[in-house]
N, C-alpha and C positions, 0 to 999 in steps of 0.2 A: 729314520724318523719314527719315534713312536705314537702309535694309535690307538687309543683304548676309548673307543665314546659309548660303551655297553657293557653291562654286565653280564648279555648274557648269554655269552661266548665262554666266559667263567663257569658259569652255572652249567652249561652244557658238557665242559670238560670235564669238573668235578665231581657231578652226579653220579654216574656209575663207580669210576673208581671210588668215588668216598664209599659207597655203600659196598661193596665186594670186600673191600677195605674191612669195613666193619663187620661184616660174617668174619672173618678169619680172627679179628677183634674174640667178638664172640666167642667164637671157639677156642679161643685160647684162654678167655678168661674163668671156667667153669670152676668147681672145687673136684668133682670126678672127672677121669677120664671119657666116664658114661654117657657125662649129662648132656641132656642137650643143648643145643645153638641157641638163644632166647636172645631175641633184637629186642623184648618192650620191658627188660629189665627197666631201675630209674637207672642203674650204673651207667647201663648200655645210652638210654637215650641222651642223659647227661655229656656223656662222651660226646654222641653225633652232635649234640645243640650246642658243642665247645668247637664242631668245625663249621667254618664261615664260608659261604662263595663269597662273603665280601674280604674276608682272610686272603683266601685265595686271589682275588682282583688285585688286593693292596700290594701283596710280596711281588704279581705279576709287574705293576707297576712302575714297583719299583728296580725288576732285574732286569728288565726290557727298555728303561729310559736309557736317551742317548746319552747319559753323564757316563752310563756302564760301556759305550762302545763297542758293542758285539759281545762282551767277552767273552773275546778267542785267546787262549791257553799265550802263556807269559806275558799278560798285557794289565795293566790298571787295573779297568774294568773287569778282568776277570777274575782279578785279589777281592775287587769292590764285591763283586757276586756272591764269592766262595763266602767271605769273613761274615756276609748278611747273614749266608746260611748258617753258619757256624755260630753266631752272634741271636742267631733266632733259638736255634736247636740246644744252646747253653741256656738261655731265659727261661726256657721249658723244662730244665733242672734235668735235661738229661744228664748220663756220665760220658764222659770223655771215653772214645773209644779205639782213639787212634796210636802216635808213637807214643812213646817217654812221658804218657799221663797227658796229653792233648786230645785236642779233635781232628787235630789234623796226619794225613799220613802221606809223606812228599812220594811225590812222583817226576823225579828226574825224567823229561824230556830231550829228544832232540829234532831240532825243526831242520827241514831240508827246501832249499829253495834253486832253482836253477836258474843260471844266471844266460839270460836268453841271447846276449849279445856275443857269448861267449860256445855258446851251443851251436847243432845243428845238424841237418840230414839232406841227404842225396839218393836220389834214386836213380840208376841207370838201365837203362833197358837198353834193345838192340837198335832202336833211332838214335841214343844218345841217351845223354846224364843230364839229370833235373832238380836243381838245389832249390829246395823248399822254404817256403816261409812260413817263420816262427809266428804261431798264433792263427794263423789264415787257412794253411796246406797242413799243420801236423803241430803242437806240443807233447814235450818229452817231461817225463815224470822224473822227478828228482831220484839223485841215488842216494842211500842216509848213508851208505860205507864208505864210498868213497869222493872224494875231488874230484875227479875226471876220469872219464872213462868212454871209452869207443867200440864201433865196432867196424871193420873197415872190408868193402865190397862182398857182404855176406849173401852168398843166397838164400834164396827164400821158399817158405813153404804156406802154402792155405792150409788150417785144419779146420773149418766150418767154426763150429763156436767153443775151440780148443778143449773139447769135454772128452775124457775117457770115463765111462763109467760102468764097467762089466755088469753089474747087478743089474743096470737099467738094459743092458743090451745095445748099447751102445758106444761106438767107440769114434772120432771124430779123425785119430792117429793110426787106425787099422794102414796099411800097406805105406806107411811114409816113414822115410827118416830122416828124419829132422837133426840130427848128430852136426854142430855145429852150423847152425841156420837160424834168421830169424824167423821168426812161426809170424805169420797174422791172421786174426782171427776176429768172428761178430763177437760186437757184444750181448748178453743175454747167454740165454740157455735154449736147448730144445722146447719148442709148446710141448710135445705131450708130457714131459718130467712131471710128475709131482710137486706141490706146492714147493714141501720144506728139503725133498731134493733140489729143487731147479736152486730156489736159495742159495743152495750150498756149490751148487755148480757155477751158478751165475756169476760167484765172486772171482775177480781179479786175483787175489791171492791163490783161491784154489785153480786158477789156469794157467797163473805163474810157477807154481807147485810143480804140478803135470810136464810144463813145456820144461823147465829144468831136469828133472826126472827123465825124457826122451833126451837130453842133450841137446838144446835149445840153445843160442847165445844171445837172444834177443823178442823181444812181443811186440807187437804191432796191434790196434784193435781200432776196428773199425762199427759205425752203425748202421743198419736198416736205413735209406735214407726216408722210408717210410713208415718210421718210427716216431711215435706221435712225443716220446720221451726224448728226440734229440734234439737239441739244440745248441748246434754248436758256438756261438756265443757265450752261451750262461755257462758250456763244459772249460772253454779256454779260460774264461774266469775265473772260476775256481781251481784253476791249475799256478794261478796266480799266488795263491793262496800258500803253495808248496805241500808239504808236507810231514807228517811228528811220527814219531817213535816212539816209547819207552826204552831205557837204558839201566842194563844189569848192572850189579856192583861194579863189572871190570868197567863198565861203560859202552858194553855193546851193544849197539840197537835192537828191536827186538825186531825190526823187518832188515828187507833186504836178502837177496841172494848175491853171493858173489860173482854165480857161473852167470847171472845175467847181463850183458854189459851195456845195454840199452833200450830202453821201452820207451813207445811212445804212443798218441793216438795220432788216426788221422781224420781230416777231411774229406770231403767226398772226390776235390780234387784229386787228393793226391794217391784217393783210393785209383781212379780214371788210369793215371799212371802206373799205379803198381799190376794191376791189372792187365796192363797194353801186353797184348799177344798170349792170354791167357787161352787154356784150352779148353773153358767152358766163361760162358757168359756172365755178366753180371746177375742179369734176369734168373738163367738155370741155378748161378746160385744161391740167389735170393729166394727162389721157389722151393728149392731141396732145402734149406734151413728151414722155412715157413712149416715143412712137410716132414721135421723131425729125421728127413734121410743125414745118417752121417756123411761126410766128403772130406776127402784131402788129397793135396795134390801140390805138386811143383811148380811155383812160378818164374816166366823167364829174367824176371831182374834181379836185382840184385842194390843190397842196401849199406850204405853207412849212415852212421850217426856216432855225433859226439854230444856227450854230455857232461857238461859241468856246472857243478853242485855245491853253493854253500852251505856252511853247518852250523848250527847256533844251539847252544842246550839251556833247557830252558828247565825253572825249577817251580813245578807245579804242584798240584795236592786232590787228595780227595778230602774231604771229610765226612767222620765217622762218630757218630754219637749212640747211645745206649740204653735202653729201660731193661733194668735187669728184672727178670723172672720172678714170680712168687711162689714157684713151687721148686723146693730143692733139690729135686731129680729132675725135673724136663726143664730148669735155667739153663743147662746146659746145651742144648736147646736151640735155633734163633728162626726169628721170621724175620727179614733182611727184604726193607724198600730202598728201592735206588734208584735216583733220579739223575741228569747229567744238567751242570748248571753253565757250560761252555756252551758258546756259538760261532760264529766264522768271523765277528770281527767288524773292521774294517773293510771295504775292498772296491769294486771297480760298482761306478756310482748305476743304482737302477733307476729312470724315473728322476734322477737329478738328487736320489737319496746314497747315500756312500754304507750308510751305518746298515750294517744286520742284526736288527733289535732280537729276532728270536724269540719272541715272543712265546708262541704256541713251542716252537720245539728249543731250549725246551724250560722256556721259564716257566709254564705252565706244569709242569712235569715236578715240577722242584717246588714249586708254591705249594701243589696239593700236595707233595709227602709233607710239607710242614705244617700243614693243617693239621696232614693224619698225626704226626706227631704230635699235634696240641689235643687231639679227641685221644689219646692212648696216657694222655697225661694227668688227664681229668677223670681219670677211673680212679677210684677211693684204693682198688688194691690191683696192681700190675696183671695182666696176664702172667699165666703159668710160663709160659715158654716166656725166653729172652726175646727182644727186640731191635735189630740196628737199623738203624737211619744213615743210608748212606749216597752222600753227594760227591758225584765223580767229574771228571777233567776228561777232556780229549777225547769224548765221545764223538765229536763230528768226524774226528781223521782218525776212526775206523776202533772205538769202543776200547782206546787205549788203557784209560782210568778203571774202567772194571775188569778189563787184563790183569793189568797192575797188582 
């Protein structure tokens, strides 16, 4: 459902970035390379008094109402979004900057959904075997390569929050081998990492990466259940949702490993069980992750899962628009804004609401570039450097559109 009874949630968003915005404005617009930055030009002021928070409020408006539906990537509402953009960003006399003289630049998709009655995982330890339930005990991540795929009574290994990373001095893999085994690991990263390391560690992909790399046949991830970020509800939800790709000429996804034959998350149940007859505690190592100590070690179960996964390609777009340069040498040039005008859709109702307006992430993102685009329009002569305006797709399932 959409809620907008204020402007000044608008006005709070657009503030900073308009103005940061308009230094670079500035600086791009001088006649020397020398000159300086000047905000109280008339050009300059002109421009800012040509962007609106109530600009801003209207476009939100209108990409956030429920006629748009989420739009999440091959859906109505998410044509309705993109073509506003597109359809705002033409009126403003930009140029077409995408394929064959348009503004648009397709982004073949494919969506991956797993079909949960069709799925499934067992855990066996030395009491007996325990088949899990889908959604409650554990979901599995779709596969984009293939239909179906298993992995059948694999053992297993803990590697703490499956991070290798020599530079930080740490290693989660040191003394284990993992050579056909599923790995399970926390989610997160080490606290002591570095901001824009931990980032980089903390992603899925990059522990996906790693456990392949060791010869891994399978991931398992579990939470902290004293993690104020878990919620295992709101995480099955969005596993509902599936998953996208982009796809190469030949058509192959741009994710996916083959060597992996099964991933899944779990619950805290089903962690109890993977755990049973472990040779350290949950507590010990819930403590040693808290404390940055690397760990890995052998668990005594042992795992199957099967997975199967349907495929649907879906034919999306960024769009890309243009203010070309006024100076002949630096058009060549670009200061490049991107905003992502996709959200999730559809999905499992919150509050008795179904629709994910998206508002703030990220219509609001995409209404202020097109402001900025309206204050960059209304300069009597272009900045020196070029400029594109660029609206992308499938930023929620993982920054697809500006891959692309």
């Amino acid at each position: 459902m959409s809620r907008c009874r204020s402007r000044r949630p608008y006005l709070e968003i657009a503030t900073p970035v308009i103005l940061s915005s308009m230094l670079v404005l500035a600086g791009c617009g001088g006649v020397g390379e020398e000159a300086p930055v000047a905000l109280d030009t008339p050009e300059v002021q002109a421009a800012l008094a040509a962007i609106r928070p109530e600009g801003v409020e209207h476009h939100m408006r209108i990409l956030a109402d429920d006629s748009l539906e989420g739009r999440a990537p091959g859906t109505r509402g998410f044509e309705m979004g993109s073509s506003y953009a597109e359809a705002t960003l033409a009126a403003l006399g930009l140029e077409p900057a995408g394929v064959d003289g348009t503004y648009r630049q397709p982004v073949p998709l494919r969506e991956s959904m797993v079909v949960e009655d069709a799925s499934g995982m067992t855990i066996a330890r030395a009491t007996g075997a325990s088949t899990l339930a889908y959604g409650e005990d554990f979901y599995l991540s779709p596969d984009p390569l293939r239909g179906e795929v298993s992995v059948e009574d694999a053992p297993v290994a803990f590697v703490g929050y499956g991070v290798s990373a020599p530079a930080l001095g740490y290693d989660d893999y040191a003394g284990v081998d993992v050579t056909g085994k599923v790995v399970v690991f926390l989610s997160g990263r080490p606290p002591s990492f570095p901001s824009n390391e931990g980032a980089y560690y903390a992603s899925g992909a990059t522990k996906e990466a790693e456990a392949v790399r060791r010869g891994a046949v399978g991931t398992l991830t579990f939470w902290d259940p004293d993690d104020p970020r878990f919620r295992w509800n709101v995480n099955a939800a969005r596993n509902k949702r599936g998953s996208f790709a982009w796809l190469s000429a030949d058509g192959t996804p741009s994710r996916g490993d083959a060597a992996i034959l099964g991933s899944a998350s779990l619950n805290h149940s089903a962690v109890a069980l993977l755990f049973e007859g472990s040779p350290r505690s949950m507590e010990e190592i819930l403590a040693a992750a808290a404390a940055s100590e690397p760990q890995g070690f052998d668990l005594p179960a042992r795992v199957s899962m099967k997975t199967t996964t349907t495929h649907r390609r879906v034919e999306s777009r960024n769009v890309v628009a243009k203010l070309e340069g006024s100076d002949p040498e630096l058009r060549a040039e670009h200061v490049v804004y991107v905003a992502h005008v996709d959200h999730f859709g559809i999905g499992v109702a919150m509050n008795g609401d179904s629709i994910y307006n998206g508002a703030h992430d990220n219509a609001s993102g995409t209404s202020i570039l097109l402001e900025i685009a309206r204050g960059y329009t209304s300069l009597p002569t272009p900045p020196r450097r070029s400029v594109i305006f660029l609206v992308v797709t499938a930023e929620e399932w993982g920054l697809l559109g500006s891959d692309y």
